[in-house]
ZAMARGU-4260 file (C-alpha; in steps of 0.2 Angstrom, whole numbers, plus 5000, padded with zeros to 4 digits):
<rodrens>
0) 5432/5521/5384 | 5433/5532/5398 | 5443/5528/5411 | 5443/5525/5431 | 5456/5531/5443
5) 5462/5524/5459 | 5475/5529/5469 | 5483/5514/5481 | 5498/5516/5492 | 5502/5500/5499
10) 5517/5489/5504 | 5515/5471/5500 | 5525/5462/5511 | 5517/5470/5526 | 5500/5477/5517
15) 5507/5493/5523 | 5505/5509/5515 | 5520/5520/5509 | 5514/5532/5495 | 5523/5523/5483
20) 5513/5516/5471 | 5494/5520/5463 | 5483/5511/5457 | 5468/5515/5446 | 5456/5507/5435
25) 5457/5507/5418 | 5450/5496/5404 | 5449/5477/5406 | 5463/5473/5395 | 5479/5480/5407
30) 5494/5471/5408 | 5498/5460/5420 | 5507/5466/5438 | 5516/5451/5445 | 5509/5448/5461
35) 5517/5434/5475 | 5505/5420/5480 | 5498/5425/5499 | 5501/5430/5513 | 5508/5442/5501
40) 5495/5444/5489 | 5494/5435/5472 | 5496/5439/5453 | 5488/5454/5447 | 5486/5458/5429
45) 5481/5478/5423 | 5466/5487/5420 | 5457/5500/5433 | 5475/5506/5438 | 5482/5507/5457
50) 5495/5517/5464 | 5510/5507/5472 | 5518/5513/5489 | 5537/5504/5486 | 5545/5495/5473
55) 5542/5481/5483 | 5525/5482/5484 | 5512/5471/5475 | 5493/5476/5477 | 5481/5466/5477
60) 5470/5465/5463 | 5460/5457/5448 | 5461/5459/5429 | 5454/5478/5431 | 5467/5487/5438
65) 5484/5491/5433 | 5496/5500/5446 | 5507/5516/5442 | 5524/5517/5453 | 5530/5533/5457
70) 5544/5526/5465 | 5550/5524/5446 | 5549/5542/5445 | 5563/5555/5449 | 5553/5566/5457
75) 5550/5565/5476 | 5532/5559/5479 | 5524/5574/5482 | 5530/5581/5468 | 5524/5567/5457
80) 5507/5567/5463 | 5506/5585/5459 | 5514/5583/5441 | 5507/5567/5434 | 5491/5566/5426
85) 5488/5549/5429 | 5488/5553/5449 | 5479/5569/5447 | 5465/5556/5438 | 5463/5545/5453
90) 5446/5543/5460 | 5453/5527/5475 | 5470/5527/5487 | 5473/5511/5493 | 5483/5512/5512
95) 5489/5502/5524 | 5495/5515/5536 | 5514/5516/5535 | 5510/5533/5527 | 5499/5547/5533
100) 5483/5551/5519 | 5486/5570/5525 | 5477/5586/5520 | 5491/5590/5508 | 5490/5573/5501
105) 5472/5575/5497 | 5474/5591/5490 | 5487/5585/5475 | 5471/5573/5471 | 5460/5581/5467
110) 5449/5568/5459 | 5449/5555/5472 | 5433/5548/5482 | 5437/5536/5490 | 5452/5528/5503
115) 5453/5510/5505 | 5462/5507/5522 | 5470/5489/5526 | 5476/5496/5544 | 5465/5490/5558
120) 5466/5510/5563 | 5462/5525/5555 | 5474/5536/5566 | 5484/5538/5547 | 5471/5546/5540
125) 5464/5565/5538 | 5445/5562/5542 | 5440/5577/5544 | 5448/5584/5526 | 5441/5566/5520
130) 5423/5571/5527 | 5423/5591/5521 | 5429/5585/5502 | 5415/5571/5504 | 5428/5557/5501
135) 5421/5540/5507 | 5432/5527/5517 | 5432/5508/5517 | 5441/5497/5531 | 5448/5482/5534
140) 5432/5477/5544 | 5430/5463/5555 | 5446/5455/5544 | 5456/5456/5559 | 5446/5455/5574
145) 5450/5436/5578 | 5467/5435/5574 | 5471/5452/5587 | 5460/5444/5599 | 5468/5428/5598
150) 5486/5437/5599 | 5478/5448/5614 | 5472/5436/5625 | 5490/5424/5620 | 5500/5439/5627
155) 5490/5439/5641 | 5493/5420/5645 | 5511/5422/5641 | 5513/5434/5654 | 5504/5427/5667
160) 5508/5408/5666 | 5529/5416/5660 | 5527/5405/5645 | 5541/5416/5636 | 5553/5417/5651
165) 5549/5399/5657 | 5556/5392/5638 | 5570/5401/5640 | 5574/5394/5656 | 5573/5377/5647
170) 5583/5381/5633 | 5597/5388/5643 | 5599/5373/5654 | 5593/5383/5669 | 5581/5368/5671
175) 5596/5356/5675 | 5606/5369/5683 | 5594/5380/5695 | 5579/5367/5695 | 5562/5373/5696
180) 5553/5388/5688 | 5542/5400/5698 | 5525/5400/5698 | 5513/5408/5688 | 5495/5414/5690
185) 5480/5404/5680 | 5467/5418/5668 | 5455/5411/5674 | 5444/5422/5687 | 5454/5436/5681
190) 5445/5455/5681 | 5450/5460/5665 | 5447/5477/5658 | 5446/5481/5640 | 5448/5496/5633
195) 5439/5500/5618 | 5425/5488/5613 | 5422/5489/5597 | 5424/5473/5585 | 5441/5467/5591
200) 5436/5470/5609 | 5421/5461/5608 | 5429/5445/5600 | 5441/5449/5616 | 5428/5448/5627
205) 5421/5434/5619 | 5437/5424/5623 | 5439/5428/5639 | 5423/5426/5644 | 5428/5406/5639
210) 5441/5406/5651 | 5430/5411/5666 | 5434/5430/5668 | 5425/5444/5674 | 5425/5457/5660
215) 5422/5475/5661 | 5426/5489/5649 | 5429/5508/5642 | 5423/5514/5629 | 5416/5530/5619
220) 5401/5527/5627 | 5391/5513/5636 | 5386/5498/5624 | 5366/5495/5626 | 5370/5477/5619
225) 5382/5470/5633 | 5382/5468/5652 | 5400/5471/5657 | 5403/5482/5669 | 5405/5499/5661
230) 5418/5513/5667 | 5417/5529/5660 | 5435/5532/5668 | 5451/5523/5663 | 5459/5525/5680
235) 5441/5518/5689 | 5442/5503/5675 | 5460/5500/5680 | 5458/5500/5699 | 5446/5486/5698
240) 5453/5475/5686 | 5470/5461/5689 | 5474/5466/5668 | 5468/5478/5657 | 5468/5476/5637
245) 5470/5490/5626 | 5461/5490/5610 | 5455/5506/5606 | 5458/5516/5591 | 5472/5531/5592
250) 5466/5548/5592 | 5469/5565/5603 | 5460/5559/5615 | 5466/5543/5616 | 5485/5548/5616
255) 5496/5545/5632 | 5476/5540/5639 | 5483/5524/5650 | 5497/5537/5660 | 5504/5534/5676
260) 5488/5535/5687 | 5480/5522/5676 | 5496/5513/5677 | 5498/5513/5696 | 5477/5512/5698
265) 5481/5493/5688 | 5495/5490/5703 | 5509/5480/5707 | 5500/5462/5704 | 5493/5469/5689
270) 5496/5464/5670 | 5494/5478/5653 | 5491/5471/5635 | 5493/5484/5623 | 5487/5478/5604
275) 5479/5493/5599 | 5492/5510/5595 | 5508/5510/5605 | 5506/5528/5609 | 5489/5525/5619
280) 5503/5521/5636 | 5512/5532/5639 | 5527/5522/5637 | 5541/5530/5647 | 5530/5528/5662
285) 5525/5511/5661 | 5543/5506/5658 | 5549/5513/5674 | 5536/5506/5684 | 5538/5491/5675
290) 5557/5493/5681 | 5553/5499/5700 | 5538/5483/5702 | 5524/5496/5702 | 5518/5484/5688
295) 5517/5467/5687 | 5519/5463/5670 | 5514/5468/5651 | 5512/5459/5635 | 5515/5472/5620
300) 5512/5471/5602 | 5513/5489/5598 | 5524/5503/5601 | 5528/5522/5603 | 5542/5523/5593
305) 5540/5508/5582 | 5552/5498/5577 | 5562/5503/5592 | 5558/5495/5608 | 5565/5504/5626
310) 5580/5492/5630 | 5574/5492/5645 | 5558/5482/5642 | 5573/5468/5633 | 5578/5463/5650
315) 5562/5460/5658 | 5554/5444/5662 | 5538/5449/5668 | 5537/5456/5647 | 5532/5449/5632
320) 5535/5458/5616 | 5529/5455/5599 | 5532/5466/5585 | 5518/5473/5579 | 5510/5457/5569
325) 5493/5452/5578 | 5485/5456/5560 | 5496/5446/5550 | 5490/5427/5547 | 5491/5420/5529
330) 5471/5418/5531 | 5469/5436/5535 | 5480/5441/5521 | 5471/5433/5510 | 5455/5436/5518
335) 5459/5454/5514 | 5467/5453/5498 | 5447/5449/5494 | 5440/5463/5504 | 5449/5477/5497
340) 5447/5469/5478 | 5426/5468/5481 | 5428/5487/5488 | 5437/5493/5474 | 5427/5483/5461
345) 5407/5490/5470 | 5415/5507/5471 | 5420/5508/5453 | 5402/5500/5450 | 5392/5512/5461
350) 5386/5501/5472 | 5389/5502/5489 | 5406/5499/5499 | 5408/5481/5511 | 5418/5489/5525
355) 5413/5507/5525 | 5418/5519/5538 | 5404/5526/5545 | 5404/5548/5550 | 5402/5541/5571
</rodrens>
């Protein structure tokens, strides 16, 4: 029987990718991969074989795929791409994002068709080389969108009405000891700017439309569909909203995009919400303005240099950090767990992909 190769590089714990294991299909009868129950995924037995990213890494799958470790392998990973035949075979990479799908890593594949990202970005993957070598791409979809919106709009609460600061008041005594707390600021009738309205936007939108606020946006382009106010500059966006969201995917063009114009445009009074791709702020700017009250406050999930945060930020009030988790809910988990199974099982069926990524 002839057999069916996917590549997956995925980190369980996290659904992150770290080009450490491969996945590819095989025949029905595999053996079984161990798999924890969700949020990390569950039990998989073998067959259509995937390709692990870390020995701790479980990928989620059914009977028909089995799941080849290079980690187990001596040979550093590039290497071990290049040398075993099994990875040479694999038609499917399974990614969260951890690890880039470079140009070079497609070129030690030279079977694959097809990347199956779980990231909510595709700033880890080579499109272009994707798109010349005509290897399809599958996303997470609208898996996410709810749970980031939800986080969004909660950092933005947070920061206005200092829920995280106002706890720790509590919880120090400072209650007893200094009495009240200051004040702070209701959503609702709130200008708020997203940036980048694409799913997750929209279901931002959506929400904060709910809490009485007046929503504009920038994006790639002006969305026929909507009637928010639409600014085709980031800094005009900024000077005429009290917050701006960020949401939007990283790319060239979107690097260092909010900078210390935009920043400033936003002002003293005004609040940034970054859930899209730390390096989208221009992080050293916004932390000194941040510092200097040029800024009024900001409720980060995402980071330029991630895990570290600027020590600065740690002794801010007027900041609420989170550490890069608005994805990761045990329903989304297991919500995606399904996805990616029902991609890999149409592509190895030729039939066509549920979350495919479109050549916009």
């Amino acid at each position: 029987m002839a057999q069916n190769y996917s590549l997956s590089l995925f980190d369980p714990t996290l659904l992150s990718i770290t080009l450490s294991d491969f996945a590819w299909p095989l025949t029905r009868e595999t053996t079984a991969v161990p798999r924890p129950a969700p949020p990390p995924p569950r039990r998989a037995s073998s067959s259509p074989g995937t390709l692990l990213t870390s020995p701790s890494s479980t990928v989620p799958s059914p009977n028909d795929f089995r799941f080849l470790r290079p980690w187990e392998s001596p040979l550093p990973v590039g290497d071990f791409l290049s040398s075993s035949a099994d990875a040479r075979s694999a038609e499917a990479i399974l990614t969260s994002g951890l690890d880039a799908v470079t140009a070079d890593v497609l070129r030690r594949l030279p079977s694959l068709r097809l990347v199956v990202t779980t990231g909510a970005g595709l700033d880890h993957i080579d499109l272009a080389e994707c798109r010349r070598r005509g290897i399809a791409i599958a996303c997470a979809g609208d898996t996410y969108s709810e749970e980031v919106a939800d986080l969004a709009v909660g950092l933005l609460i947070d920061v206005l009405r200092k829920v995280s600061v106002s706890d720790r008041h509590v919880r120090r005594g400072l209650w007893i000891s200094e009495g009240e707390f200051a004040l702070g600021s209701k959503l609702g009738g709130k200008r708020v700017g997203i940036v980048g309205l694409g799913r997750i936007g929209l279901e931002i939108a959506k929400r904060l439309e709910a809490f009485g606020c007046a929503v504009s946006y920038n994006s790639r382009k002006k969305k026929p569909s909507v009637s928010y106010s639409f600014y085709s500059n980031v800094c005009e966006l900024a000077a005429n909203c009290d917050a701006l969201v960020i949401c939007c995917g990283l790319t060239e063009q979107t690097h260092h995009m909010i900078n210390r114009e935009a920043l400033l445009a936003l002002g003293k009074e005004g609040v940034i919400v970054n859930i899209g791709r730390g390096p989208i702020i221009d992080e050293k700017e916004m932390v000194q303005l941040l510092v200097q009250g040029e800024l009024g406050g900001a409720g980060l999930d995402v980071f330029e240099n991630e895990p570290n945060v600027p020590k600065e930020l740690l002794a801010l009030d007027n900041v609420v950090l989170s550490p890069h988790s608005a994805v990761f809910t045990p329903e989304t988990l297991s919500d995606l767990c399904d996805l990616v199974i029902r991609n890999l099982e149409a592509f190895f069926s030729n039939k066509p992909l549920l979350s495919p990524v479109s050549d916009e």
